[in-house]
C-alpha positions in Angstrom: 35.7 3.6 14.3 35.4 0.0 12.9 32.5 -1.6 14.3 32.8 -5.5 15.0 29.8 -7.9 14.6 29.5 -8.0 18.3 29.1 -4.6 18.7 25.7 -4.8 16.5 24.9 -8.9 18.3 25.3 -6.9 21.8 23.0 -3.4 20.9 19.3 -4.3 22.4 16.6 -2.7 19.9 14.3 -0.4 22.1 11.9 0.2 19.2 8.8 -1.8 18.7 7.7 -2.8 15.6 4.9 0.2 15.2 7.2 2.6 16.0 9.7 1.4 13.4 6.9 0.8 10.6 4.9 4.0 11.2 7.1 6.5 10.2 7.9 5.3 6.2 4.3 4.2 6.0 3.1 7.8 7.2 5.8 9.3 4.6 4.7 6.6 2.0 1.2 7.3 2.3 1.8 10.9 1.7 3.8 10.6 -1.5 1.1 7.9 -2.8 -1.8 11.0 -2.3 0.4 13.2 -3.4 0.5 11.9 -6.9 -3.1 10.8 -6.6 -4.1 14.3 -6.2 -2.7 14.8 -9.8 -4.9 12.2 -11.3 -6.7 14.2 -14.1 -10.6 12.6 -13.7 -11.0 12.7 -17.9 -8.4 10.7 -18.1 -10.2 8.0 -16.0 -10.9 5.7 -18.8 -7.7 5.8 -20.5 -4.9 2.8 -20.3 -1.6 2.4 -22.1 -2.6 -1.2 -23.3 -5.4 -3.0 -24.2 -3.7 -5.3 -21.0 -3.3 -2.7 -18.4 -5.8 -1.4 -16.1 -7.3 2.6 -16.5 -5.9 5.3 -14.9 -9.1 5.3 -13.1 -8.6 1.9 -11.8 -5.4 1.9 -11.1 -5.6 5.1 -8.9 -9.0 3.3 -7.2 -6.5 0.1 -6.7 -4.3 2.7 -4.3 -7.1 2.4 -1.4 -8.4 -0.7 -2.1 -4.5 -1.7 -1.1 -5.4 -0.1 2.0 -8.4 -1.5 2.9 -6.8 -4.6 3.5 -5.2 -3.9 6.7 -7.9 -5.1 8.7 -8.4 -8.0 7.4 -4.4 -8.6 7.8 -4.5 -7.2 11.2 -7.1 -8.4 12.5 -7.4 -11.5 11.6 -5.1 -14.6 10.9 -6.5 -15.6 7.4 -8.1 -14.6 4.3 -9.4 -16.4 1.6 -10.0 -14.6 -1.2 -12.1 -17.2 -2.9 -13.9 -19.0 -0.1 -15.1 -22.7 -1.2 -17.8 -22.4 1.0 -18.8 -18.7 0.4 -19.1 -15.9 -1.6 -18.0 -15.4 -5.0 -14.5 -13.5 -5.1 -15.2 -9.7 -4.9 -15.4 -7.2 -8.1 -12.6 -4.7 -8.1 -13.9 -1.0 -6.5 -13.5 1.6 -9.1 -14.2 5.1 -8.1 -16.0 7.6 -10.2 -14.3 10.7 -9.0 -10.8 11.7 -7.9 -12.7 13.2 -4.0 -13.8 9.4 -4.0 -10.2 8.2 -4.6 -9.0 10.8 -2.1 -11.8 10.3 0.3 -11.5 6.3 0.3 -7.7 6.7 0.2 -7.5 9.2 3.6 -10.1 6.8 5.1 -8.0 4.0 4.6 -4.1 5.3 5.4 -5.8 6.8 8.8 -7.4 3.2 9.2 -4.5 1.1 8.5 -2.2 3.7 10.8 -4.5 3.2 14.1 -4.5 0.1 13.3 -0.5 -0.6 13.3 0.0 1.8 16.7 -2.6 -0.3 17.9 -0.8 -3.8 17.9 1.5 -5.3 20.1 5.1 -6.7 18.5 3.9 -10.1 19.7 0.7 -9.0 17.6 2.7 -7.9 14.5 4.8 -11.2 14.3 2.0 -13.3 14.8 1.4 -15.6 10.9 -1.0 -14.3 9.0 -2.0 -16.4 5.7 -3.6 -15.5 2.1 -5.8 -18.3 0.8 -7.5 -18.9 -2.5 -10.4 -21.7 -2.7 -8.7 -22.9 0.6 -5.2 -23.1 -1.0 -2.9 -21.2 1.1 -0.6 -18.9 -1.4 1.5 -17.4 1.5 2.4 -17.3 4.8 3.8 -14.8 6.7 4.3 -12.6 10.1 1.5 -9.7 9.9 4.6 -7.3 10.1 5.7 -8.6 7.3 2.9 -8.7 5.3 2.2 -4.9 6.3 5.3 -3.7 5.2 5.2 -6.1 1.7 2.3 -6.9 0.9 0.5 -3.3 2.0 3.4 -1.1 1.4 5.4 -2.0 -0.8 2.4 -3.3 -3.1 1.0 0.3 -2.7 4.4 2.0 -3.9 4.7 -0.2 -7.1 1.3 0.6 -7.9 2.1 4.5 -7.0 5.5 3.6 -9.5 2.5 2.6 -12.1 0.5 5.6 -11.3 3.5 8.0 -12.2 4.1 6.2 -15.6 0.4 6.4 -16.4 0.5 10.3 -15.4 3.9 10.9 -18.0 2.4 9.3 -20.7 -1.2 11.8 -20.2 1.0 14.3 -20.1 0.4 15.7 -16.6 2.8 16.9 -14.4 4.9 14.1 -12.9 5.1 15.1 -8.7 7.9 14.6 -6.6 8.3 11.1 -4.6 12.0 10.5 -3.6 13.6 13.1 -5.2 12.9 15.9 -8.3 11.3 15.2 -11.5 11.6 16.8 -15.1 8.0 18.9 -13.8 9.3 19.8 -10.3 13.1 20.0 -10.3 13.7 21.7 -7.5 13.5 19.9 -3.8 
């Protein structure tokens, strides 16, 4: 059957937003601790460039991402440099990979009681970043959930698996096989 634009114009989505988001950011989530549980914890202080963060801070920067969701979901601003307040916070780096783990679990169960907790009218409600009181974005918190959460967190987990390659540990499976796990 050919469909028709009106077919698709007439259809009346019975999903909310939660139910819609939850699901790839519960199976995201998962692939992201997945490779984190491969991070090898002597390999904290190594980088690929001068440039680049350590493996140690790029795999603390996983539930840092995380942490954020309050802060998006529950409220309508954040400035990340405050005029009138504190200085921007230091980056967390975590001194053990049960820290990473710990902080990561903590933050992905957070973030998804969180989402089930909104309302649609919730998660399309504008939520903006600021720096120094200049706004740098603005966008519906749904939005910024699904970009600025998760698919920050899987570029970052796309980082993660480069970093793990080049240390020579074994590269785990995200979307598909890899040259260490072939098989599905």
């Amino acid at each position: 059957r050919i469909f028709k634009s009106s077919d698709v114009r007439d259809r009346r989505c019975t999903v909310s937003i939660q139910e819609a988001l939850l699901p790839k950011f519960d199976q995201e989530t998962q692939k992201t601790r997945t490779l984190l549980e491969a991070v090898p914890e002597n390999k904290f202080a190594w980088s690929p460039h001068e440039k680049s963060m350590t493996l140690g801070r790029l795999a603390s920067h996983l539930p840092a991402l995380l942490g954020w969701s309050e802060a998006v979901l529950n409220q309508d601003e954040f400035d990340v440099a405050p005029v009138d307040g504190d200085a921007p916070q230091s980056p967390t780096t975590f001194e053990t990979k049960a820290e990473i783990l710990e902080a990561f679990d903590k933050n992905a169960s957070k973030t998804h009681d969180l989402i089930a907790s909104k309302t649609d009218a919730e998660m399309m409600a504008p939520w903006s970043l600021k720096s120094g009181g200049k706004e740098l974005f603005t966008a519906p918190k749904a939005g910024v959930v699904e970009v600025f959460l998760l698919h920050h967190l899987i570029h970052h987990r796309g980082q993660l698996s480069v970093y793990l390659r080049l240390c020579d540990v074994p590269v785990p499976q995200t979307y598909g096989p890899t040259a260490d796990f072939p098989d599905f």
